[in-house]
N, C-alpha and C positions, 0 to 999 in steps of 0.2 A: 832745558827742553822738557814741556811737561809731560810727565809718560801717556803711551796711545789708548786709550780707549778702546779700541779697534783689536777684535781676538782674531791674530791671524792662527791657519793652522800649526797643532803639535809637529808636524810636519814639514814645517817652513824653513827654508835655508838660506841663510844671508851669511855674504861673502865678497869676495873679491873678484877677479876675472884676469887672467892672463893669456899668452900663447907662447907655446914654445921656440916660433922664429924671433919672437923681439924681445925675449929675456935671456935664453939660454947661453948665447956664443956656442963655445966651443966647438964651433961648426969643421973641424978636423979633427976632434977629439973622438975616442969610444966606438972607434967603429964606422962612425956615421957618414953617409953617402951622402952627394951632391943633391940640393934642395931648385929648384924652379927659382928661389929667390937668392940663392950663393951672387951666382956671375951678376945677376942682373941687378942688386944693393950694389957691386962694387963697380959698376957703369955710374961714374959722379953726375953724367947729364940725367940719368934717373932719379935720383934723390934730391931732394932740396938742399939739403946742406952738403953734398956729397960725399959723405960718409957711409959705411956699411954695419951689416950685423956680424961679422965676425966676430967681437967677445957682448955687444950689448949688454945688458945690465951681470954679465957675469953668474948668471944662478945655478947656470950647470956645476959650478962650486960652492955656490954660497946659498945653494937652496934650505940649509937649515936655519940660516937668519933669515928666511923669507918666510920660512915656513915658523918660526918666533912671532914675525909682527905681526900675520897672520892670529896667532893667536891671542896676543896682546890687543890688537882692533879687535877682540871678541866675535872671531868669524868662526858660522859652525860648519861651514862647507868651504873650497877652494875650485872653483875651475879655473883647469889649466889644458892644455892639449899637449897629447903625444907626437913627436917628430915624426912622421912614417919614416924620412932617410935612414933615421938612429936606430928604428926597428928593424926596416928591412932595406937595408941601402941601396940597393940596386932594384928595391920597390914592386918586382913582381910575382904573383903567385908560386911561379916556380925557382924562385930567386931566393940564396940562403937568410936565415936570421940570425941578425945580432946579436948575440947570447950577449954584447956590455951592453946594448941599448936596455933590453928588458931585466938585466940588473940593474941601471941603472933606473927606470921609473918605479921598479920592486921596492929596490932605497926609498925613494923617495914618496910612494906612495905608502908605507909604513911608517916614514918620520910624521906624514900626516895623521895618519889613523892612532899612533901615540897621541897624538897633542889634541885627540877629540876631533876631531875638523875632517868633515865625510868627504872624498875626491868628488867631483863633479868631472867628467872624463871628456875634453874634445878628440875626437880619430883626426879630426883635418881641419886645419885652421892653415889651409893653402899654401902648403912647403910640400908641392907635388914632387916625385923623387926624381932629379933632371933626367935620369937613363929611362921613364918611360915617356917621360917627352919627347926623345929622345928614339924610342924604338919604336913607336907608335903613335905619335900626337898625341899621346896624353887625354886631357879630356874630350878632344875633337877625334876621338875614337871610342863613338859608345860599346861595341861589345866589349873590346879587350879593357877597357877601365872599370869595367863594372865590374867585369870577373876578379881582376886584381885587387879592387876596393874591398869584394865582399870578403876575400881570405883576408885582407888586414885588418878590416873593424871585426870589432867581436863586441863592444860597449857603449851604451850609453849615448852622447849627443856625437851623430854621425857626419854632420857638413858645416863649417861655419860661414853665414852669409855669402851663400852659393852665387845673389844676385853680384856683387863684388869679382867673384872669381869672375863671371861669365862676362859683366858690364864693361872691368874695368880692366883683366887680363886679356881679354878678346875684342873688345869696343873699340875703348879708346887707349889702350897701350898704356896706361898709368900704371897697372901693377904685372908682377910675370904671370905669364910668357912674354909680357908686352907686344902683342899682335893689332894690328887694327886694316883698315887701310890705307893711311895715311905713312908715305913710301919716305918720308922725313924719320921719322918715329919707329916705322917698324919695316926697314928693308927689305927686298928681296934675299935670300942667301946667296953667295956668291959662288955656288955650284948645288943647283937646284938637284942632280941626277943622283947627287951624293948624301941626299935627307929622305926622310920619309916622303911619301906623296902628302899627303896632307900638311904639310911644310917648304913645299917648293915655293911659297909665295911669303911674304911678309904678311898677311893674312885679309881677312876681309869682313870688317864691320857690319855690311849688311845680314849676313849668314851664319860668322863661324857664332858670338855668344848666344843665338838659338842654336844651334846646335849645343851646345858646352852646356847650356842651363837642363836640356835636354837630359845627357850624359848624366849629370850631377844629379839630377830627379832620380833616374832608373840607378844608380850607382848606390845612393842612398837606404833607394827600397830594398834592393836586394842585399843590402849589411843588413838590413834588419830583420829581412827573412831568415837569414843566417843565427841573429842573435835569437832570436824570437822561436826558431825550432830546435837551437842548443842547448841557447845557457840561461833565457828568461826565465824557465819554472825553476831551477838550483839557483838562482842567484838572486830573484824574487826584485829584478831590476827594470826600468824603465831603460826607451829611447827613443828620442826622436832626431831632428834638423831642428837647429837652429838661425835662422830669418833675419836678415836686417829689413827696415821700414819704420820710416818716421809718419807723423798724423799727416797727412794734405787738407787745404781749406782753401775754397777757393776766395780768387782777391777779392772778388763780389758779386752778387744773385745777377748779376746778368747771363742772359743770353747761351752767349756762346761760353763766358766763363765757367757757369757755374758748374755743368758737369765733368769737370780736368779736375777735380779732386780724387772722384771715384776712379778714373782713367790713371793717375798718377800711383794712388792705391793698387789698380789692375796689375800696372806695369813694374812695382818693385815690392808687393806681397802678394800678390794674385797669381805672379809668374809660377811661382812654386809654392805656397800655400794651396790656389786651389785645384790642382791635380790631387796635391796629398791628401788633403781632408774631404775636399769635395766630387773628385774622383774627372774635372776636367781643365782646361787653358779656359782663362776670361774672356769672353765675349769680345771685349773691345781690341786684346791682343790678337783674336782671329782676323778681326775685320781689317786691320792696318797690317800686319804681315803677312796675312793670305797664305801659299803654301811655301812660304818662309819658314812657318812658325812648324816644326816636326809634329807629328802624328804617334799618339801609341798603339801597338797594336791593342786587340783586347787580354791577352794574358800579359802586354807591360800595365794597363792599366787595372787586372786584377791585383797585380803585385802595391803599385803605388798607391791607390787608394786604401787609406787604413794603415799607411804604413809608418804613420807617429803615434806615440802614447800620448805627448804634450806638445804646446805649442812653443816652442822656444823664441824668446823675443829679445833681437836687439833692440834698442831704439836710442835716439839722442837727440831729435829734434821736432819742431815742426815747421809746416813751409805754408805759404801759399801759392795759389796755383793758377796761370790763367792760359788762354787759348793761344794757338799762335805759333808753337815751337817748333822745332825741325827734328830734334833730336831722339831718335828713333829706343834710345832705351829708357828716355824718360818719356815716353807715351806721347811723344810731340808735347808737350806742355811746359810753357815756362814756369823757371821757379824764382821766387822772394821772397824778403821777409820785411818791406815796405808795403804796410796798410796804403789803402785811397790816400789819406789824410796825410799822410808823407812820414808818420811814425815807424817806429821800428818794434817789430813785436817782440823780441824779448833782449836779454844781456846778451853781447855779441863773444863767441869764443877767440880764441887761436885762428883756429880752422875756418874760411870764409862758409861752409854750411851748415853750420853749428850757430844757434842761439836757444838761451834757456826761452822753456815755455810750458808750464807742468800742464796747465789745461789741456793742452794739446796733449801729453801723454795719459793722461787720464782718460780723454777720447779713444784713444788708439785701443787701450785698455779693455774697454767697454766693446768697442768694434769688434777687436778680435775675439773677444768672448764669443758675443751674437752671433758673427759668423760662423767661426769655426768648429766654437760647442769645445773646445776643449783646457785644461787647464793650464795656464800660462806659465812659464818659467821667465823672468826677465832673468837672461844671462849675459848681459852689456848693456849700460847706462851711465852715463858719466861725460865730464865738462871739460875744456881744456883752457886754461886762465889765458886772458890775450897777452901777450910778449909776458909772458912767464919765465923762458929762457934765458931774459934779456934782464932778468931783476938776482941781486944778489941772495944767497940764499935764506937770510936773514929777515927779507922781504917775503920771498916766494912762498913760504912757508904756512905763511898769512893769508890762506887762497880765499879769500871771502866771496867771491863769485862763485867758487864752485863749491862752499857751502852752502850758501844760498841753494843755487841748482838742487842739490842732493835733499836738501830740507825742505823743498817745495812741491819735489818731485816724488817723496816717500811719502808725504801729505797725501797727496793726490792717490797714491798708492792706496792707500789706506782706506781712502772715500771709494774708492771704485772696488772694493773688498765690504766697505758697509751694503753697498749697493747690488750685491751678486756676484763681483767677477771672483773666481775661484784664481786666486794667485799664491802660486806655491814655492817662489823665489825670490831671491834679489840679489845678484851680484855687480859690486859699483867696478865699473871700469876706469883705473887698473890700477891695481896693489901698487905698482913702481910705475917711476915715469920709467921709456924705452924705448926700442928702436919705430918709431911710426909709420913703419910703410914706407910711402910716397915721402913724406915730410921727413922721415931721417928723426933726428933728436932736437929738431925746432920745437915740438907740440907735445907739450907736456900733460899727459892725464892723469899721470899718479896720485896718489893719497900719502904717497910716499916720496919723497925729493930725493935723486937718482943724483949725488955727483958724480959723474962719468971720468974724470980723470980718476979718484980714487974708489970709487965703488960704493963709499959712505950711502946709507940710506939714513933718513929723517921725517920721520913723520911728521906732516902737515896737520893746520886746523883741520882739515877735510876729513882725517883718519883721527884724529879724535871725535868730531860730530858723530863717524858712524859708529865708533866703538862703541858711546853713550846709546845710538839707537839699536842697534844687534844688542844691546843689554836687556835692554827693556823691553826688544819685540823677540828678538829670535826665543825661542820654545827653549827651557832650561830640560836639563837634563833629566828629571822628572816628570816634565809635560812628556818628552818622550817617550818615557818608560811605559808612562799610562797610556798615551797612544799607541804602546804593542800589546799592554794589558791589553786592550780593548779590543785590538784586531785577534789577538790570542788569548782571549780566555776562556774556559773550560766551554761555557753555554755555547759559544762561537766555535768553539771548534766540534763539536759536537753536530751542531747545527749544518756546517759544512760536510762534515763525515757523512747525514742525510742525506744532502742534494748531491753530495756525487755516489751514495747507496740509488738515488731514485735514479739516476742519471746515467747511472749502470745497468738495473733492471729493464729501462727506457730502452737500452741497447741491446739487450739481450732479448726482449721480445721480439725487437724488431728483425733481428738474426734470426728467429727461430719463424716468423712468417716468411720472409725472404727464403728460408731454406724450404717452407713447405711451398711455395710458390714456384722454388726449384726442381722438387720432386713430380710436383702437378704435372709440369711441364715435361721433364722428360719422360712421364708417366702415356699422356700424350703424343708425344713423340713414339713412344714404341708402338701405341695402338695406330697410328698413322702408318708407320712401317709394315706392323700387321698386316692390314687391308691391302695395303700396299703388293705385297707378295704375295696373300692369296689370290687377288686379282689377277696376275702376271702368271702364277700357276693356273687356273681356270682357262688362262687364254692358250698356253702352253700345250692343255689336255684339247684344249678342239683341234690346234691345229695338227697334233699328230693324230687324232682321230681323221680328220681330213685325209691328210698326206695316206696314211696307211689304207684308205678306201679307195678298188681296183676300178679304173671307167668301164664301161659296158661298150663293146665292140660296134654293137649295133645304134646304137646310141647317138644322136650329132654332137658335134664338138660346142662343149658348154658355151654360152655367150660369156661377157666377162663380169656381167652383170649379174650374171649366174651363179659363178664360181665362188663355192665355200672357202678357196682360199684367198683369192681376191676380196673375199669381205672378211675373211679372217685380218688380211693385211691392214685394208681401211681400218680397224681399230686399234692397228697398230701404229702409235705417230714415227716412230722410226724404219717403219720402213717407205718408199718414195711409192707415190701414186701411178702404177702401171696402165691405168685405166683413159688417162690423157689422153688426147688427142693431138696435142701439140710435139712436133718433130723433139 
């Protein structure tokens, strides 16, 4: 491989990717409380292979040989996510903490920072804790989940691929809670009286994942208010959401097709991308869900707007797109990956959604640049070999498809970094093969060969290619150094010391008009009250001059029109008009 040409920044972090439900097991261990995903992995019609995660790749023990290959693939960062159950097991703000959980990521987030390899932090990577699903509907209860979300996050990347949670725990039943409408898949309870209310039903497609995407927006914003008015200035850290979304391209310039690309885009990065950075829902999501789609107030959308540092990007494919479809969370648009011509656009995976296609991510690249204006982290990327499972391990080893993938698609990386796009990451998904979701341990992405009877890990071709490329790209430990020179040295800091001297005096002027402004005023105020009261005395002195003057015997009885104190009175608005002639 010959080295890149291409100066990514001193800055740049290339790594691995994991999540704590499909590595860790130990799901009885430390403390830790029931996950959204416990019961519903060990429902065998749930999974494909039906098997669960109960111990999956075993790291909750053996996280220091993870955290080895980790450094032997030459990775200088790790994301991995925090269990919420393992921290707070019973998951709510006023609910106790696990003093073993936060020993336990203490450990392990110091084995890391020994071995050079900076944490990359997930709060939710969708192991909701079952007892607030539980005591509230979870995320189909926006106040109470937001509030509980903001006391757990405190760090870094706040939601992972919220479109997921909402499409496909709320949609179509394929992940927990598994809710949908479809009464096969996701029942009624069998004593509606005895759950929450927003759980007396089996659930319902049309409404609850807008709602849930909803939830997840506003839950989001406010961890980061949290992080952002605590711990951002001592910690000198970023965070944002991180996004799944692959490129769309439609099948061809006609007509009706051609605009289901952008609609496709709307519908599974626009969902939540443009609230955050752009501060509204997409266009085309208004006009097809109408008052489906929830509304912010304007203090939720003070909150959310602005409320990422970067843009975090999953991605793993790309699709084409045409008119036609029914299917309400993909924007009505069908998807494939058969060109006109009856080709197929790229290497086919495991996974039926999945085929390689670097152009397409390189587009995606550029796109979300344009749009969003802000700097991209890829924190998931990665290939899954077709019937990988199915090959002895002596073969599987061999992944040449998905080094291919990786070497096509770093490529591309690199061109859309000659070309502007500010990209400030790359983690391949995923250090180990593990527990997959939906698919169980059919669908292998590792860089690492998982034997699951024995726990053996072996590096693949895959995790050698990237070793070689995190050599030659990732930032050596003195491109670092002088990237802090630089942000810290004497001129620079100096120069800062300035602009917040001018930025203080700025504030202090402006204090000291605002106070004279203050004084003006009540300055005025007392001269008003003045007047005020001499006036009310003057009126005072005629009318006991009045009163005190005796009538003349001889004299006819005043008319009223007459009378000093009947015009005494008329200047007075509280007293009532005697003069009337009305009964």
């Amino acid at each position: 491989m010959a080295p890149s040409r291409t100066k990514l920044p001193n800055t740049f972090l290339g790594g691995f990717a994991t999540a704590a439900f499909q590595i860790e097991g130990a799901i009885d261990e430390g403390g830790r409380g029931k996950s959204i995903w416990d019961d519903f992995a060990r429902d065998p019609t749930r999974i494909d292979d039906g098997k669960n995660a109960d111990v999956a790749t075993d790291s909750y023990h053996r996280f220091k040989q993870d955290i080895a290959l980790l450094k032997s693939y030459g990775a200088n960062s790790y994301r991995f996510s925090l269990s919420w159950p393992r921290i707070i097991p019973l998951g709510g703000r006023n609910d106790p903490v696990n003093e073993a959980g936060i020993k336990f990521y203490s450990h392990f987030i110091d084995e890391l920072l020994a071995n050079g390899i900076t944490p990359f932090v997930t709060l939710y990577h969708w192991d909701l804790p079952q007892a607030l699903h539980d005591r509230y509907g979870g995320w189909l209860n926006k106040e109470e989940i937001s509030l509980d979300f903001e006391h757990y996050a405190r760090n870094w990347l706040t939601l992972n691929e919220p479109w997921c949670v909402a499409a496909h725990g709320y949609g179509y039943a394929k992940f927990a809670p598994g809710r949908s409408s479809d009464r096969k898949k996701s029942p009624d309870p069998a004593n509606p009286s005895a759950v929450h209310p927003l759980l007396r039903t089996g659930g319902n497609s049309r409404t609850e994942p807008w709602i849930v995407g909803h939830s997840l927006i506003l839950s989001h914003a406010r961890a980061v208010k949290v992080y952002r008015e605590e711990f951002q200035a001592r910690q000198k850290g970023l965070i944002a959401i991180t996004l799944n979304g692959d490129w769309y391209m439609p099948w061809d310039n006609s007509p009706e097709n051609a605009p289901t690309a952008q609609i496709a885009l709307d519908f599974h990065i626009g969902w939540f991308a443009d609230p955050i950075y752009l501060g509204r829902y997409p266009t085309s999501m208004k006009e097809q869900l109408g008052s489906r789609l929830p509304t912010f107030t304007y203090e939720e959308l003070a909150l959310v707007k602005g409320s990422s540092d970067f843009y975090g990007m999953n991605t793993y494919t790309t699709v084409l797109t045409k008119a036609g479809g029914t299917d309400e969370q993909q924007g009505k648009t069908l998807y494939t990956f058969t060109r006109p011509d009856g080709t197929q656009l790229g290497t086919q995976a495991q996974c039926g959604w999945l085929q390689a296609y670097a152009p397409g991510f390189k587009s995606l690249l550029k796109y979300v640049w344009a749009r969003y204006k802000k700097p991209i982290y890829v924190t998931e990327n990665g290939f899954a070999v077709m019937k990988e499972n199915e090959l002895p391990i002596e073969q599987a080893i061999h992944d040449t498809d998905r080094v291919d993938y990786f070497a096509n698609n770093l490529q591309a990386l690199l061109e859309a970094v000659d070309e502007g796009v500010a990209i400030n990451s790359y983690f391949a998904w995923s250090l180990l093969d593990n527990f997959e979701w939906a698919d169980g341990y059919v669908t292998r992405f590792g860089v690492t060969y998982t034997n699951y009877d024995t726990m053996e890990r072996t590096p693949k071709d895959s995790a050698r290619f990237l070793a070689k490329w995190y050599k030659q790209n990732n930032p050596s430990p003195r491109d670092s150094m002088k990237e802090k020179a630089h942000l810290y040295d004497e001129k620079s800091l100096q120069r800062r010391h300035k602009e917040l001297d001018a930025r203080e005096a700025a504030i202090a002027k402006k204090e000291v008009q605002l106070k004279i402004r203050e004084l003006d005023l009540l300055e005025l105020s007392l001269k008003l009250r003045e007047e005020k009261l001499e006036w009310r005395e003057h009126i005072v002195e005629q009318l006991e001059a009045a009163l005190s003057t005796p009538p003349a015997n001889a004299s006819p009885a005043p008319t009223a029109a007459s009378s000093p104190v009947d015009s005494l009175k008329s200047e007075l608005p509280y007293f009532p008009n005697t003069t009337s002639s009305e009964p």
